[in-house]
C-alpha positions in Angstrom: 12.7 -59.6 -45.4 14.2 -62.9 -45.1 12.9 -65.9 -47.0 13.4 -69.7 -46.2 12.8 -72.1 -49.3 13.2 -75.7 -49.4 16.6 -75.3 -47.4 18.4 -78.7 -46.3 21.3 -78.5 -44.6 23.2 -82.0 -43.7 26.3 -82.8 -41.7 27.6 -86.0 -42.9 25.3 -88.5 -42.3 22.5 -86.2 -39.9 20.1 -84.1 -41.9 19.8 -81.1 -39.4 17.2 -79.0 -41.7 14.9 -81.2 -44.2 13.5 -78.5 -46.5 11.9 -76.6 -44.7 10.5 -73.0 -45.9 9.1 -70.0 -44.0 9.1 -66.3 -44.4 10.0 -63.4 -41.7 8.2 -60.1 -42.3 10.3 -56.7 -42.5 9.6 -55.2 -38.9 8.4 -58.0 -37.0 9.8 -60.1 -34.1 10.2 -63.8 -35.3 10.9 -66.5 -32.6 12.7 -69.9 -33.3 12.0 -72.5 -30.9 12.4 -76.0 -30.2 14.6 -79.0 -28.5 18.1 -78.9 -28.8 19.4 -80.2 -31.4 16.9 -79.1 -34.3 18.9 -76.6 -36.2 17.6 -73.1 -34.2 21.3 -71.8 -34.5 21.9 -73.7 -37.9 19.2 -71.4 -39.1 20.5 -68.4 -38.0 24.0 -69.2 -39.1 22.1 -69.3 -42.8 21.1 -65.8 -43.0 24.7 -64.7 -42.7 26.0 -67.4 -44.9 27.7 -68.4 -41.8 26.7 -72.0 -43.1 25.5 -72.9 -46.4 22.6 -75.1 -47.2 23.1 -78.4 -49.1 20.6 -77.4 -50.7 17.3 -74.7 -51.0 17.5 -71.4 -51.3 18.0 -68.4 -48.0 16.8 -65.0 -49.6 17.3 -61.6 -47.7 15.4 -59.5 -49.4 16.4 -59.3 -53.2 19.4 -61.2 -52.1 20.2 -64.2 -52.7 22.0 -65.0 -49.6 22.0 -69.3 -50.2 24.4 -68.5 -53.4 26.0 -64.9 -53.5 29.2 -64.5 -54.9 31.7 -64.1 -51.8 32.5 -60.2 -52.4 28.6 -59.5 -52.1 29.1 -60.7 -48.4 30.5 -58.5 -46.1 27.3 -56.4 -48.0 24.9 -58.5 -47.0 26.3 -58.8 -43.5 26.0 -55.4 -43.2 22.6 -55.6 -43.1 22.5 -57.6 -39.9 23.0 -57.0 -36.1 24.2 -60.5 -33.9 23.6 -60.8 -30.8 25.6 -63.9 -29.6 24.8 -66.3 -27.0 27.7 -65.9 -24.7 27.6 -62.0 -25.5 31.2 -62.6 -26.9 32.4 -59.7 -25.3 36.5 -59.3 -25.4 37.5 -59.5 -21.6 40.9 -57.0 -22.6 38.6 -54.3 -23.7 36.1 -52.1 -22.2 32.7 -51.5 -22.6 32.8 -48.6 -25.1 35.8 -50.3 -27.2 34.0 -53.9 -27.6 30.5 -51.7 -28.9 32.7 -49.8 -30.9 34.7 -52.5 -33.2 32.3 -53.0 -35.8 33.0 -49.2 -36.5 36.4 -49.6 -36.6 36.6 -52.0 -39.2 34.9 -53.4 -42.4 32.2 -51.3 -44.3 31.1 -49.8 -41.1 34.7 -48.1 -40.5 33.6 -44.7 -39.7 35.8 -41.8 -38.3 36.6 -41.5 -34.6 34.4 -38.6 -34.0 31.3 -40.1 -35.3 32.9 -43.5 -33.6 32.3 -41.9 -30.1 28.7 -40.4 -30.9 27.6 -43.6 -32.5 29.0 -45.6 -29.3 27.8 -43.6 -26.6 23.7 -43.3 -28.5 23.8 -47.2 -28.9 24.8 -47.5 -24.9 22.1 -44.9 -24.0 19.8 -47.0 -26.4 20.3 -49.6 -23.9 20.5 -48.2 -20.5 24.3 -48.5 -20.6 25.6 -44.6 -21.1 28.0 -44.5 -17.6 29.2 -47.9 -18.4 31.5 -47.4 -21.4 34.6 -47.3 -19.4 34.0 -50.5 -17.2 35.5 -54.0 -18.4 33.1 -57.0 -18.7 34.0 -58.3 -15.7 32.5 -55.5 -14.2 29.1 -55.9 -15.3 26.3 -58.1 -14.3 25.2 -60.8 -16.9 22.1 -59.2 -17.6 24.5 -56.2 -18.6 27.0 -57.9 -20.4 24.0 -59.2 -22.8 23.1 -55.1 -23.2 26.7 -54.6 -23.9 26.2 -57.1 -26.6 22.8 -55.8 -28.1 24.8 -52.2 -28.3 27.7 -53.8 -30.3 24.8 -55.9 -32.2 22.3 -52.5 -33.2 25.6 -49.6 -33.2 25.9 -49.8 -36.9 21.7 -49.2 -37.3 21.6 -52.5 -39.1 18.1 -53.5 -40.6 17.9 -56.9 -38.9 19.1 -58.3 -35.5 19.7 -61.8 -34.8 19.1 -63.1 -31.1 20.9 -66.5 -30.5 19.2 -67.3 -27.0 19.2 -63.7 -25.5 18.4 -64.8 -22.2 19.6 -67.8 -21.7 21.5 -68.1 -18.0 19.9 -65.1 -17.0 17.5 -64.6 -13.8 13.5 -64.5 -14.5 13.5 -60.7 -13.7 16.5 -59.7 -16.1 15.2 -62.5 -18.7 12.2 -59.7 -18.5 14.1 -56.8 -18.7 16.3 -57.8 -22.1 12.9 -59.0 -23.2 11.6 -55.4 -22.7 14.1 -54.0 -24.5 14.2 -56.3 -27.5 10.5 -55.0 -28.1 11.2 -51.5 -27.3 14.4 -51.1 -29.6 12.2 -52.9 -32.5 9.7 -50.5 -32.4 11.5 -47.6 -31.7 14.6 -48.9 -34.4 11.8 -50.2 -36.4 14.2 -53.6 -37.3 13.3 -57.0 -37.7 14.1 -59.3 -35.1 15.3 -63.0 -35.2 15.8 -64.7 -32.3 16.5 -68.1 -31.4 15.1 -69.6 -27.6 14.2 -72.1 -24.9 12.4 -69.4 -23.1 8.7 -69.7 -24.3 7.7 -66.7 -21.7 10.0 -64.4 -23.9 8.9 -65.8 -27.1 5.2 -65.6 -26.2 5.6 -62.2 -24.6 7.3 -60.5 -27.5 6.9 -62.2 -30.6 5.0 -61.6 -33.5 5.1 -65.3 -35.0 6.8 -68.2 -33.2 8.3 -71.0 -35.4 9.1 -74.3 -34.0 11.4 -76.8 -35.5 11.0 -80.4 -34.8 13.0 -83.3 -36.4 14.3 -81.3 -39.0 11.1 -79.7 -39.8 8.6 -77.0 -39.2 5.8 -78.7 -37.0 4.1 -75.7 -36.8 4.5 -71.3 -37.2 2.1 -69.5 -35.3 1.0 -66.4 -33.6 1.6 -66.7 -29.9 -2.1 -67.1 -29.5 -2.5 -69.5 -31.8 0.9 -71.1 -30.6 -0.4 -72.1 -27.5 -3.7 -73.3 -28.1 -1.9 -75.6 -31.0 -2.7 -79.3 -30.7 0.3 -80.6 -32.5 1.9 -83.4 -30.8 5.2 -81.6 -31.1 4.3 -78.5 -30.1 1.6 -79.7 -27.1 4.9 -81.7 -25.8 6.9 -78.6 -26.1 5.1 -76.6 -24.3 4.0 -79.0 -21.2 7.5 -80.0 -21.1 8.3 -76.0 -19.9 8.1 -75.3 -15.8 4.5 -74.3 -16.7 2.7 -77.2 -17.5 -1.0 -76.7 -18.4 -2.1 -75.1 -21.1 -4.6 -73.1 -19.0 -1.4 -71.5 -17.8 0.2 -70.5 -20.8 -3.1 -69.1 -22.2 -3.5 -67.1 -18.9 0.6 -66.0 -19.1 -0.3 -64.3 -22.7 -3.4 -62.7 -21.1 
């Protein structure tokens, strides 16, 4: 689904991404991890041709992404769903008119009929249907981020890109967004991207866990694998989290 080859991307003088290559599988749930710092977001920025590389390629599916002409964009970024960090929700609007925008505009614009049953599935898709008239400050943070992930999956895209999904969230609603990550991809049957800090989501949820280190990939791994790894990088990584032997992580994916 999304292809990684050789891609360098420099800022000046720093070399964020040294040519690194990896592949993401049509359906799965790919985790980026890592220290700050080592180009998590840069990647995801990529796949939208939000950034360019300097050079390598970024294929999503028979697209070439890395190079496409600037009217094959808004095509290409049709195919994706972005949930952002910070939820990006616009404070002046509510609920249902912040998941409804992508349909109001763009190659998504769709009638307001099929605007209000496309809205109102995507909120029930996220345990959200009696909030649509409520204003972000209204909500909770763990339901802000659902607010997000309804704007992010409303126009059924085939991927959706996580850019740390629960970051400043409590363990117990870190758990819940994790639980519906996995339960929209299998019940959407997307592919999911998502950049973390949280190794208990990634190793909960993923299907293959990437971790960049110094510009590279020091290592891409089933969770199982992941953890029992005995790359520097990766061993540091991982006792560096609030659980720090690896006994514990093992016995966290059991």
């Amino acid at each position: 689904m999304i292809r990684f080859v050789k891609v360098t991307k420099s800022f000046g003088r720093q070399t964020v991404l040294d040519e690194i290559s990896f592949e993401i599988q049509k359906g799965e749930i790919f985790s980026i991890v890592g220290p700050s710092g080592t180009g998590k977001s840069v990647s995801l920025k990529h796949m939208v041709r939000l950034l360019t590389p300097t050079s390598g390629e970024v294929w999503v599916g028979d697209d070439l992404v890395s190079s496409a002409a600037t009217n094959d964009l808004p095509r290409i970024r049709s195919r994706f769903g972005y949930l952002f960090q910070s939820s990006a929700l616009l404070a002046w609007m509510t609920v249902f008119e912040n998941v409804a925008l992508p349909l109001r505009e763009g190659r998504h614009r769709a009638p307001d009929s099929t605007i209000c049953d496309r809205v109102q599935d995507a909120l029930a898709k996220v345990g959200l249907e009696d909030a649509g008239d409520k204003y972000p400050a209204d909500l909770s943070g763990g339901m802000q981020k659902r607010a997000g992930l309804a704007r992010a999956i409303v126009t059924e895209p085939e991927i959706v890109l996580y850019d740390e999904p629960t970051s400043g969230l409590d363990p117990v609603t870190s758990r819940r967004i994790d639980d519906l990550i996995l339960d929209l991809n299998e019940r959407l049957g997307i592919t999911s991207v998502m950049v973390t800090h949280d190794m208990h989501s990634a190793l909960s949820i993923s299907n293959r866990i990437a971790m960049l280190n110094a510009g590279h990939v020091a290592l891409l791994a089933t969770p199982n694998d992941f953890v029992q790894s005995e790359v520097p990088a990766v061993r540091g990584f991982l006792d560096a989290q609030y659980i720090t032997q690896k006994g514990s992580w093992e016995q966290h994916l059991s």
